[in-house]
MDTraj code that builds the backbone (N, CA, C; nanometers):
import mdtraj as md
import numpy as np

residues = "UNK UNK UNK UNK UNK UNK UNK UNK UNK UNK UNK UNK UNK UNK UNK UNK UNK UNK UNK UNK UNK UNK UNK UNK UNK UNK UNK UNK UNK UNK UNK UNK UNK UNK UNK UNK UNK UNK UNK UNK UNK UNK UNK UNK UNK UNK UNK UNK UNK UNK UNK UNK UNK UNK UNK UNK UNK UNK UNK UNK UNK UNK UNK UNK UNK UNK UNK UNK UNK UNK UNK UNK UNK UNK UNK UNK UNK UNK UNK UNK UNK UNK UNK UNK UNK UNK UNK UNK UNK UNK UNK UNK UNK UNK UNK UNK UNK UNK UNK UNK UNK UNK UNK UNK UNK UNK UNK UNK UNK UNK UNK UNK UNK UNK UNK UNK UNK UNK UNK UNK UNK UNK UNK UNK UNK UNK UNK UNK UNK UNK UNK UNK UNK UNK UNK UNK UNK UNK UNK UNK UNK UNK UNK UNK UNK UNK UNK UNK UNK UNK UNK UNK UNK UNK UNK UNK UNK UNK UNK UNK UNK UNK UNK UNK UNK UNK UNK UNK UNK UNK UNK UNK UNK UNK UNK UNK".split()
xyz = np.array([
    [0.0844, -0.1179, 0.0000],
    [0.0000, 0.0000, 0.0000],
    [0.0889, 0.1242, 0.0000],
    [0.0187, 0.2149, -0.0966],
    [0.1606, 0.3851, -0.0754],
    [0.0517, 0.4246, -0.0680],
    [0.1165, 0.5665, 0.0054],
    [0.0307, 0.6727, 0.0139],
    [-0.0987, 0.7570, -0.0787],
    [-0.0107, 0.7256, -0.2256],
    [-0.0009, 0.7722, -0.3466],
    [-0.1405, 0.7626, -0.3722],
    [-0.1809, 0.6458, -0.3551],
    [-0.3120, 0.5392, -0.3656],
    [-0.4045, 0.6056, -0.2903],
    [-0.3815, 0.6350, -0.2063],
    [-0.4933, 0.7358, -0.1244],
    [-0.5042, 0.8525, -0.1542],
    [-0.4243, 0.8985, -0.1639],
    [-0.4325, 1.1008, -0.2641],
    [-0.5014, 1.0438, -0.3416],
    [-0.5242, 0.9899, -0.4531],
    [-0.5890, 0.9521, -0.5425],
    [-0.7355, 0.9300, -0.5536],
    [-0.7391, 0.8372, -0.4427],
    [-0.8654, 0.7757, -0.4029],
    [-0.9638, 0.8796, -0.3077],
    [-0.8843, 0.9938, -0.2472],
    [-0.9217, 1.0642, -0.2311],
    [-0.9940, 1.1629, -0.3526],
    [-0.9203, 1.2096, -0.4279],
    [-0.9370, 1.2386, -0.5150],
    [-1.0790, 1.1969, -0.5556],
    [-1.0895, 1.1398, -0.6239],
    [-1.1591, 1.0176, -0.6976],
    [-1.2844, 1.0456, -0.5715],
    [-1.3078, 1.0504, -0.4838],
    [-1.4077, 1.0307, -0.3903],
    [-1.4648, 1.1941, -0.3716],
    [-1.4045, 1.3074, -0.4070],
    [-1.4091, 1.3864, -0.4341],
    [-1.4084, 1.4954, -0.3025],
    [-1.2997, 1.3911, -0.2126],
    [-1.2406, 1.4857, -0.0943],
    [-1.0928, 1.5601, -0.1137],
    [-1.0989, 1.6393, -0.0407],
    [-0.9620, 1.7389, -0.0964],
    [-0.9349, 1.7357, 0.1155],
    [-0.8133, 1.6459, 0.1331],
    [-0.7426, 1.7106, 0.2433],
    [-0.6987, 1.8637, 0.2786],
    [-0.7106, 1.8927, 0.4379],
    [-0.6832, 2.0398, 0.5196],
    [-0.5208, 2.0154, 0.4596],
    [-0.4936, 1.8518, 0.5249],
    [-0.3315, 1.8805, 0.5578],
    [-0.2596, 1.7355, 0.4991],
    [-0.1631, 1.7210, 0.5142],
    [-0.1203, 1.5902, 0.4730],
    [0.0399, 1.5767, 0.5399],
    [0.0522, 1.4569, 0.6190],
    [0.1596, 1.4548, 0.7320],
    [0.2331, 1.3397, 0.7141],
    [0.3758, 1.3079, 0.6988],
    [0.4316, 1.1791, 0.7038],
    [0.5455, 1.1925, 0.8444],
    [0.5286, 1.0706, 0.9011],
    [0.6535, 1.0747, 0.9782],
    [0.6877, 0.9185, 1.0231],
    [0.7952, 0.8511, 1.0545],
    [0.8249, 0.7423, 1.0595],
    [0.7769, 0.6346, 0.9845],
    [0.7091, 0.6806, 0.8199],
    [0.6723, 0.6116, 0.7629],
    [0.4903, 0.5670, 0.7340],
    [0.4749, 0.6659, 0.8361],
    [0.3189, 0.6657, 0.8548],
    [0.3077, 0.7832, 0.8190],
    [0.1487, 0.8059, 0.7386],
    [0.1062, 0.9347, 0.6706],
    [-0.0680, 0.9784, 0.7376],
    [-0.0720, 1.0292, 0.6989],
    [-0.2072, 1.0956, 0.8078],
    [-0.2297, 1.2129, 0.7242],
    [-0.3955, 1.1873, 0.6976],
    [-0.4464, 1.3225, 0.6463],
    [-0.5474, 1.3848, 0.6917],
    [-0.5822, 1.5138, 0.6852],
    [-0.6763, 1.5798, 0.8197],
    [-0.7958, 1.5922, 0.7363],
    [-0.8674, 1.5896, 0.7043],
    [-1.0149, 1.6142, 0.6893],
    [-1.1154, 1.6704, 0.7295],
    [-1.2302, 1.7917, 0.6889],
    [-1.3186, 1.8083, 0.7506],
    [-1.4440, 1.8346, 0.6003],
    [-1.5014, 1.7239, 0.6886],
    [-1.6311, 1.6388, 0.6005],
    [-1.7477, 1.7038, 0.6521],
    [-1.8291, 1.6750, 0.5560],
    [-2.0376, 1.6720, 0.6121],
    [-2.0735, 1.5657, 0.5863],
    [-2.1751, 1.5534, 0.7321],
    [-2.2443, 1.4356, 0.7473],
    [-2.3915, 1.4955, 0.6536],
    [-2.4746, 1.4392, 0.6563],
    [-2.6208, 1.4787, 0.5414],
    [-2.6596, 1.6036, 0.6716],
    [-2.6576, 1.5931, 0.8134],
    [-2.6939, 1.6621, 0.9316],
    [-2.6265, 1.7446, 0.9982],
    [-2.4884, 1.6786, 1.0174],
    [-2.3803, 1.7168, 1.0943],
    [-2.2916, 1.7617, 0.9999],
    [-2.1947, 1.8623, 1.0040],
    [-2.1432, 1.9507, 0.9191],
    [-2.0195, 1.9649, 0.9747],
    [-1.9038, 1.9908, 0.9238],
    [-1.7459, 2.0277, 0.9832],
    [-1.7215, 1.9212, 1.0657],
    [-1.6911, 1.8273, 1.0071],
    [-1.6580, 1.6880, 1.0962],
    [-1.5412, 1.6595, 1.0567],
    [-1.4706, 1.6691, 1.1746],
    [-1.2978, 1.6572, 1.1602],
    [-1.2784, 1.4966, 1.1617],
    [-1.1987, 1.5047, 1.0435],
    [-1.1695, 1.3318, 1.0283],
    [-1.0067, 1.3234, 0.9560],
    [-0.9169, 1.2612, 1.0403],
    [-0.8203, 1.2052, 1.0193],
    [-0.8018, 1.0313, 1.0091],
    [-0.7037, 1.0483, 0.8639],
    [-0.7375, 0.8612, 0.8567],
    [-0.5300, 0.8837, 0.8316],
    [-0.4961, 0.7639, 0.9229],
    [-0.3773, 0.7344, 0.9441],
    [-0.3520, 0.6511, 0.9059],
    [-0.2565, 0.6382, 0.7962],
    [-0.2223, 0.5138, 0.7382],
    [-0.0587, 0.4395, 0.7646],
    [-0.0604, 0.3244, 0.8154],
    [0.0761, 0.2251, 0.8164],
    [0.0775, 0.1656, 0.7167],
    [0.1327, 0.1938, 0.5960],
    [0.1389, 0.1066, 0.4625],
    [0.1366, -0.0415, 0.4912],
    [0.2166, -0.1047, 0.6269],
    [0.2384, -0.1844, 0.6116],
    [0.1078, -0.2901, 0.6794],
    [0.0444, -0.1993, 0.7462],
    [-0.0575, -0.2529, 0.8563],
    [-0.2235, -0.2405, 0.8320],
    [-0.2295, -0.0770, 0.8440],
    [-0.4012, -0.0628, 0.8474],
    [-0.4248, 0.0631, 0.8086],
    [-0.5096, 0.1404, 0.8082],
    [-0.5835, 0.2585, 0.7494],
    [-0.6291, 0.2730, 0.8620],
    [-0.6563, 0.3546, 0.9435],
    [-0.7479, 0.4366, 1.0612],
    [-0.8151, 0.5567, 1.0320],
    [-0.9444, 0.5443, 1.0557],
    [-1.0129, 0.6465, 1.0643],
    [-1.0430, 0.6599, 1.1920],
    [-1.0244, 0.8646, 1.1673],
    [-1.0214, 0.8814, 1.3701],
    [-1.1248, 0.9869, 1.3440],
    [-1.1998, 0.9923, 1.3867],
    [-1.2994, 1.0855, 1.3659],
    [-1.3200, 1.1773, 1.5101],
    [-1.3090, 1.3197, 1.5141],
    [-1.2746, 1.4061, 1.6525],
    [-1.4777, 1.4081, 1.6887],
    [-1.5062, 1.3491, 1.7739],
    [-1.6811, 1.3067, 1.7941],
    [-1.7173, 1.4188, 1.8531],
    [-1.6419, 1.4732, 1.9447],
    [-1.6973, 1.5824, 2.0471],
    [-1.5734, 1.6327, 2.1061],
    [-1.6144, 1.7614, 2.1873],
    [-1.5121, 1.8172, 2.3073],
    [-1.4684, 1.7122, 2.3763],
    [-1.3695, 1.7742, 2.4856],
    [-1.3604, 1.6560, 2.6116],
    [-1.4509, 1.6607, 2.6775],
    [-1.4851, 1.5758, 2.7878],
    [-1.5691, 1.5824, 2.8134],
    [-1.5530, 1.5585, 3.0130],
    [-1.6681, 1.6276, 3.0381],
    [-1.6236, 1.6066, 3.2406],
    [-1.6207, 1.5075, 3.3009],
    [-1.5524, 1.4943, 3.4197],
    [-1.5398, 1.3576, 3.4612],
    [-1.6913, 1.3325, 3.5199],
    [-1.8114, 1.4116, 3.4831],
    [-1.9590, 1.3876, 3.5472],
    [-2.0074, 1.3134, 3.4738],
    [-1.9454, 1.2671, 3.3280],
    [-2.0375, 1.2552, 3.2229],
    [-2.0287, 1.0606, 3.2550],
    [-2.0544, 1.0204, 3.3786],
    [-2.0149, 0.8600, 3.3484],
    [-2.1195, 0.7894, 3.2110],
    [-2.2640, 0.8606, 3.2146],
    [-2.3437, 0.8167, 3.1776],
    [-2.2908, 0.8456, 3.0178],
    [-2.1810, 0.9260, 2.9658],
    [-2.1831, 0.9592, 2.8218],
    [-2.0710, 0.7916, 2.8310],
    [-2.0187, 0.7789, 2.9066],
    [-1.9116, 0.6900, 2.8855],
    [-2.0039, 0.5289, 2.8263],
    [-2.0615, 0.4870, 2.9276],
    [-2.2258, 0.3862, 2.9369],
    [-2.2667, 0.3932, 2.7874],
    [-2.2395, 0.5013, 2.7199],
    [-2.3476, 0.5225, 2.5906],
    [-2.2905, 0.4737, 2.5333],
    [-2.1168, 0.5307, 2.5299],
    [-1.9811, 0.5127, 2.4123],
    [-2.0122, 0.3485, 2.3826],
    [-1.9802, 0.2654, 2.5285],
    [-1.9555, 0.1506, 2.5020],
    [-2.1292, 0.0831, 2.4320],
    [-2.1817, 0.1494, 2.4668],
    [-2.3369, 0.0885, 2.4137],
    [-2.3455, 0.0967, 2.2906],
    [-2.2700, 0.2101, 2.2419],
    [-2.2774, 0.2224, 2.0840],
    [-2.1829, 0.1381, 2.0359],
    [-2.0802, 0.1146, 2.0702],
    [-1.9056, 0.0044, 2.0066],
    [-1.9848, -0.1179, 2.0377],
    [-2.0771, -0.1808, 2.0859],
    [-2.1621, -0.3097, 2.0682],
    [-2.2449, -0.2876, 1.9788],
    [-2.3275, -0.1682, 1.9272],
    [-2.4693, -0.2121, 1.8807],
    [-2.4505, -0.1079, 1.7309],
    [-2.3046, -0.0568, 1.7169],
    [-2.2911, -0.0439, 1.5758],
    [-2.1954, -0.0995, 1.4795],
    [-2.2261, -0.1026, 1.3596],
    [-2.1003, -0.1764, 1.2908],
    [-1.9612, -0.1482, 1.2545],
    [-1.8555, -0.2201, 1.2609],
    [-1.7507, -0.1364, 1.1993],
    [-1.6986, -0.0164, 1.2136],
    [-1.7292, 0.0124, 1.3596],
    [-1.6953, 0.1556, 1.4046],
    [-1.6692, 0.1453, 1.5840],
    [-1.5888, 0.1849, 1.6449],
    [-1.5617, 0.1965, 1.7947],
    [-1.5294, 0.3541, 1.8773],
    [-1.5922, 0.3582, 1.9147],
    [-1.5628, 0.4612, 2.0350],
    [-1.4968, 0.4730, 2.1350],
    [-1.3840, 0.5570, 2.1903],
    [-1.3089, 0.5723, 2.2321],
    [-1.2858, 0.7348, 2.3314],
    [-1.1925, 0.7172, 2.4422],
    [-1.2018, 0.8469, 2.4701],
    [-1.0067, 0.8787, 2.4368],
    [-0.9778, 1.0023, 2.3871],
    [-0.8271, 1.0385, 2.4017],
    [-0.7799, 1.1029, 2.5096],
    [-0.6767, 1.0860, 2.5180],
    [-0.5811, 1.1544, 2.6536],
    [-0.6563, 1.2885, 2.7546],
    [-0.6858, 1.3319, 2.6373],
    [-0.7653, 1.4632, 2.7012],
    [-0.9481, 1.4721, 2.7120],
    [-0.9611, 1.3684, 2.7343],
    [-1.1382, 1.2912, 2.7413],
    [-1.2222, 1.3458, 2.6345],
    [-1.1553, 1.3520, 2.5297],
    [-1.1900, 1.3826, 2.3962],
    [-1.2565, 1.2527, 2.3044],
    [-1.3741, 1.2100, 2.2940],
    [-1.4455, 1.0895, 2.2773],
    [-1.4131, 1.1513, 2.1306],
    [-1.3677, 0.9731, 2.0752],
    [-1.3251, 0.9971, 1.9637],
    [-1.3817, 0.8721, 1.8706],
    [-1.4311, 0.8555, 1.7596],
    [-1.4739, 0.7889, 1.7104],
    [-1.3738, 0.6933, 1.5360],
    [-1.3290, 0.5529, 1.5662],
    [-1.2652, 0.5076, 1.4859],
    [-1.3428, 0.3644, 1.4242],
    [-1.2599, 0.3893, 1.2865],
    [-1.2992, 0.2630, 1.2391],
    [-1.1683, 0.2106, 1.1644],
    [-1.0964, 0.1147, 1.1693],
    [-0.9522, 0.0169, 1.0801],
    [-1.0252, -0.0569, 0.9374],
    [-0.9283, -0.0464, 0.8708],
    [-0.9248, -0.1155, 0.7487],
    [-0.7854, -0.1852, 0.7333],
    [-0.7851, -0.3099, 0.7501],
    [-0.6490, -0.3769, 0.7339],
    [-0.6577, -0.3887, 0.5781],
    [-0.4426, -0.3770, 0.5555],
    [-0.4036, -0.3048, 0.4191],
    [-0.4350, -0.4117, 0.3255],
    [-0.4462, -0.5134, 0.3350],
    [-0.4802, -0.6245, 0.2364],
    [-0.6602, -0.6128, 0.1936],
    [-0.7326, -0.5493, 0.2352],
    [-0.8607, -0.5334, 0.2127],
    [-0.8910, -0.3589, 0.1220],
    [-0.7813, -0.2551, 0.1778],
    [-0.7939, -0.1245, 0.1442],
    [-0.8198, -0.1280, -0.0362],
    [-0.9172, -0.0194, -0.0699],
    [-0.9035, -0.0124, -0.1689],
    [-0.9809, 0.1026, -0.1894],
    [-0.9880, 0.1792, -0.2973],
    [-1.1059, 0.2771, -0.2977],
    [-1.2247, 0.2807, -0.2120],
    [-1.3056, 0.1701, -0.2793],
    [-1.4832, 0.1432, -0.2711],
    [-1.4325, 0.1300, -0.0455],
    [-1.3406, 0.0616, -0.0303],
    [-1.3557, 0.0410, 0.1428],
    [-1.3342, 0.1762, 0.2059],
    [-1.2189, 0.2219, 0.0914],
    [-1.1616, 0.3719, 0.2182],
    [-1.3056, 0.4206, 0.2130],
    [-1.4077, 0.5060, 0.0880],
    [-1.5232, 0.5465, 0.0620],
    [-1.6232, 0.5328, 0.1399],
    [-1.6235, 0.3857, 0.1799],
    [-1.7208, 0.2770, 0.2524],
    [-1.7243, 0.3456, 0.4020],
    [-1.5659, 0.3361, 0.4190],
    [-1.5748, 0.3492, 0.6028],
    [-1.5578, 0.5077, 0.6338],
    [-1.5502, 0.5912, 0.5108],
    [-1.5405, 0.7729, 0.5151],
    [-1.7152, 0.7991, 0.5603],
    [-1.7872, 0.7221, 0.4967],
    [-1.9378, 0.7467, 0.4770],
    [-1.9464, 0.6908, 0.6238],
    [-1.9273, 0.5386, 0.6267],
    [-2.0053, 0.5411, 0.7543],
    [-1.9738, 0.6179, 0.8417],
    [-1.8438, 0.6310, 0.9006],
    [-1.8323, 0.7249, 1.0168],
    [-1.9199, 0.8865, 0.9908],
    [-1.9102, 0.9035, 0.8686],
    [-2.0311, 1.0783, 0.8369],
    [-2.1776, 1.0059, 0.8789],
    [-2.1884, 0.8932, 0.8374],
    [-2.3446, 0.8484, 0.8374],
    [-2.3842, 0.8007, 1.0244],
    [-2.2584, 0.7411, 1.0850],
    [-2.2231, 0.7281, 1.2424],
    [-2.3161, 0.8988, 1.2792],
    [-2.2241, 0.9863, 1.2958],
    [-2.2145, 1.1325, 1.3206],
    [-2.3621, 1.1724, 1.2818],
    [-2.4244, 1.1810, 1.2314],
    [-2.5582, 1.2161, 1.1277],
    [-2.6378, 1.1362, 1.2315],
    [-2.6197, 0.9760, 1.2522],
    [-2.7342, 0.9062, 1.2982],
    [-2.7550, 0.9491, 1.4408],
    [-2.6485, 0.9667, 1.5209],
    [-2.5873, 1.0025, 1.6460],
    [-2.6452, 1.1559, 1.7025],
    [-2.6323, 1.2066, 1.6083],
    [-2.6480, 1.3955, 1.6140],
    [-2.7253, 1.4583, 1.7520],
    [-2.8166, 1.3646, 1.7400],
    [-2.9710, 1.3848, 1.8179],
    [-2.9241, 1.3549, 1.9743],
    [-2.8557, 1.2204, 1.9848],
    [-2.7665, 1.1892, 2.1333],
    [-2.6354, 1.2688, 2.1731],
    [-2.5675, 1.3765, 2.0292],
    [-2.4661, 1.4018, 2.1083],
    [-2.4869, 1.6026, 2.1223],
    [-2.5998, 1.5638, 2.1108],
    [-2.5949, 1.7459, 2.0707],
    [-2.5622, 1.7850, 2.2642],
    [-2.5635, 1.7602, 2.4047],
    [-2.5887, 1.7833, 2.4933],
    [-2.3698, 1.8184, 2.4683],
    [-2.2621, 1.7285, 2.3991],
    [-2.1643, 1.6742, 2.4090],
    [-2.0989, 1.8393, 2.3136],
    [-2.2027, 1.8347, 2.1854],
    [-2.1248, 1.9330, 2.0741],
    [-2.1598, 2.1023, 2.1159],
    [-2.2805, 2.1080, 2.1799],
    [-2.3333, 2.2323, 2.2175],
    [-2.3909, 2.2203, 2.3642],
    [-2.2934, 2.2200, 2.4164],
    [-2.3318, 2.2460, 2.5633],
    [-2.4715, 2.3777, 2.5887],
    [-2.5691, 2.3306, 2.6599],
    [-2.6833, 2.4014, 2.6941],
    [-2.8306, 2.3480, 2.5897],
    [-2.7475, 2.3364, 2.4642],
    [-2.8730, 2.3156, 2.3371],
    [-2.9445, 2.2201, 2.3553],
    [-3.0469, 2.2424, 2.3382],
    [-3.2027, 2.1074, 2.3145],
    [-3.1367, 2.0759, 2.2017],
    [-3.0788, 2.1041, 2.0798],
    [-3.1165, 2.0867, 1.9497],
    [-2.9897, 2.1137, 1.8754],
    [-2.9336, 2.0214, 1.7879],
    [-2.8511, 2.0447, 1.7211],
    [-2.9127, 2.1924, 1.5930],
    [-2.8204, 2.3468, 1.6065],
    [-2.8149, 2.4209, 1.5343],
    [-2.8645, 2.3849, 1.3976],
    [-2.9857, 2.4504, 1.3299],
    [-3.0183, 2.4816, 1.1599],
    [-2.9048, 2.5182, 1.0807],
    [-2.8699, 2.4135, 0.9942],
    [-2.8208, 2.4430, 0.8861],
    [-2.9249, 2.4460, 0.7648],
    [-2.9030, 2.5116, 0.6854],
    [-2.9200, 2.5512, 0.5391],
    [-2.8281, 2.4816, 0.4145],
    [-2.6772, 2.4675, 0.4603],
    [-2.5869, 2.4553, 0.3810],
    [-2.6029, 2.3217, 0.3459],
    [-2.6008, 2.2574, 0.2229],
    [-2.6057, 2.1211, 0.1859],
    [-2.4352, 2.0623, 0.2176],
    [-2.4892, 1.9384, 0.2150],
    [-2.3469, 1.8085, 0.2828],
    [-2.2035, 1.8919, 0.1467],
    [-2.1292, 1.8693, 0.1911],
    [-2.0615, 1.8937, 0.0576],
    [-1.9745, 1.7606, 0.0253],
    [-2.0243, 1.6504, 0.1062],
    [-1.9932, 1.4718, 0.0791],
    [-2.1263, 1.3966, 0.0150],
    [-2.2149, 1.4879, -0.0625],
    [-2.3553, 1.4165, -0.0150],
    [-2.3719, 1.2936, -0.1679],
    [-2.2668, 1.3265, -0.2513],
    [-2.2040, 1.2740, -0.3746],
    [-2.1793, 1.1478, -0.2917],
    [-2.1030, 1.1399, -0.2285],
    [-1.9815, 1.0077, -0.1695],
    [-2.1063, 0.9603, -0.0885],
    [-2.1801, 0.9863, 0.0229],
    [-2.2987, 0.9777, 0.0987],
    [-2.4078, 0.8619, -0.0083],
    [-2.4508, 0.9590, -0.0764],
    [-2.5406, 0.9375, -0.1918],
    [-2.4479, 0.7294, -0.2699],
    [-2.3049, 0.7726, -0.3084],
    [-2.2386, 0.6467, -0.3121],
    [-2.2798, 0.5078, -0.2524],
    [-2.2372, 0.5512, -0.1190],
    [-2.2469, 0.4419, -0.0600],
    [-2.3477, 0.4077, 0.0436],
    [-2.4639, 0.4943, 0.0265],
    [-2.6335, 0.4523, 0.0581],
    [-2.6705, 0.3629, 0.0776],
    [-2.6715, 0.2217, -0.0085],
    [-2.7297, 0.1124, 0.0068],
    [-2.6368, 0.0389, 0.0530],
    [-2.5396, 0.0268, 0.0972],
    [-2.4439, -0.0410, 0.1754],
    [-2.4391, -0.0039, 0.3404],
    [-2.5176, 0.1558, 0.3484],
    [-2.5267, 0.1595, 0.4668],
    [-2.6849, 0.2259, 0.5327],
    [-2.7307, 0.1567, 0.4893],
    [-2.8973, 0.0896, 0.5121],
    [-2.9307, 0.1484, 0.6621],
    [-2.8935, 0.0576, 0.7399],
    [-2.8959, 0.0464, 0.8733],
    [-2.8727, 0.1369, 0.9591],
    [-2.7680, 0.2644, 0.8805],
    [-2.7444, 0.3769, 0.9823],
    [-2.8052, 0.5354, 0.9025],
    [-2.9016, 0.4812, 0.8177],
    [-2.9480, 0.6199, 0.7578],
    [-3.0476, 0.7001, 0.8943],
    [-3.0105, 0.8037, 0.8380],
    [-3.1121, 0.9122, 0.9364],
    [-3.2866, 0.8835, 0.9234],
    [-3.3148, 0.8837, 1.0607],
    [-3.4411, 0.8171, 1.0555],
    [-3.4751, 0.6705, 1.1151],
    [-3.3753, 0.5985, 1.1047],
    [-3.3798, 0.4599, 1.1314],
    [-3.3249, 0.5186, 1.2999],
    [-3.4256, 0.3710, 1.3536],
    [-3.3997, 0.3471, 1.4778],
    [-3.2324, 0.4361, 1.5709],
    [-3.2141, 0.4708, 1.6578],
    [-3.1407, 0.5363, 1.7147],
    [-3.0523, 0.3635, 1.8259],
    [-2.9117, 0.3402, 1.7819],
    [-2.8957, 0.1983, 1.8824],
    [-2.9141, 0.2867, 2.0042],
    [-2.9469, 0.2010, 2.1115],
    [-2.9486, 0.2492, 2.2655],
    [-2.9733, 0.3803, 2.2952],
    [-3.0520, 0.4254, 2.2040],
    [-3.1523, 0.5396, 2.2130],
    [-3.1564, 0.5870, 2.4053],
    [-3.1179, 0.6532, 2.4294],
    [-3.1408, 0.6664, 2.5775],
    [-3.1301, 0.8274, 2.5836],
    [-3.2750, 0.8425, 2.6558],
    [-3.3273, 1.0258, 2.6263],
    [-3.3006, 1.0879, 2.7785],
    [-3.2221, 1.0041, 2.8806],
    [-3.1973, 1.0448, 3.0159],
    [-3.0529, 1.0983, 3.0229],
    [-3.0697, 1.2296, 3.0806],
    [-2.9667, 1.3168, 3.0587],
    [-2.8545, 1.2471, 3.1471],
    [-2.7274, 1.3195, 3.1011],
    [-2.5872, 1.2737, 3.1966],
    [-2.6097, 1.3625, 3.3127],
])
top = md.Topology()
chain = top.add_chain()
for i, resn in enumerate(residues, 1):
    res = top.add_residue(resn, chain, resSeq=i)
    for name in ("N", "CA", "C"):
        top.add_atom(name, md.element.get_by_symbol(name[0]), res)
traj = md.Trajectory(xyz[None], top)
């Protein structure tokens, strides 16, 4: 796997990287995507040529050590969704990933797992708005259309299960 292959496929998918980073052989590119709902979604996918593709998707702020009940959710969601895990970083920054090992990578997968994590974020919106806008009932009106809704639109019927509208996993409307 080279890098090369992913500029490309990027390309081709009709995302344009913030930034693009190599160091010890690993490359990493910064991203900020739309979900069909959710809008400016920072997404970095880290690649080990020799290993895997990571998508790290930045889910929310950090978050307080009050929030046990957001923690309860994280893991409720890394059981009851596909191909995607939740995580918190150093700085309780809940972060949302999904791997592609390099023998499977190819366009249609990088595409595959760019969408779901936008289509993750989108399905989610409604549970994390307490996480993205502290005080809000309601994730903020946009107007502005997805500017992924091409790539979205792509890979639709492959991801069935997490379109907006469909069931919410572990739907839970009791505040942290």
């Amino acid at each position: 796997m080279h890098p090369e292959d992913i500029d490309q496929w990027l390309a081709q998918l009709g995302i344009e990287p913030l930034a693009r980073a190599e160091r010890e052989g690993v490359v990493s590119w910064d991203l900020v995507l739309d979900g069909r709902l959710r809008h400016d979604i920072r997404l970095t996918l880290i690649l080990d040529p020799d290993l895997a593709l990571v998508g790290w998707v930045h889910f929310a702020p950090p978050l307080a050590d009050t929030f046990r009940k957001s923690y309860e959710r994280f893991l409720r969601w890394n059981d009851e969704l596909p191909f995607a895990k939740f995580a918190l970083s150093e700085d309780l920054r809940p972060i949302l990933t999904s791997e592609l090992p390099v023998e499977r990578l190819d366009i249609d997968s990088l595409g595959l797992t760019v969408a779901r994590l936008l289509a993750i974020c989108d399905l989610l919106l409604n549970d994390s708005v307490r996480w993205l806008w502290p005080g809000a009932k309601q994730a903020p009106p946009t107007d502005r259309a997805s500017r992924q809704a091409a790539l979205l639109d792509r890979y639709g019927p492959e991801l069935a299960e997490l379109a907006v509208g469909s069931a919410t996993p572990g739907a839970d409307t009791a505040g942290d």
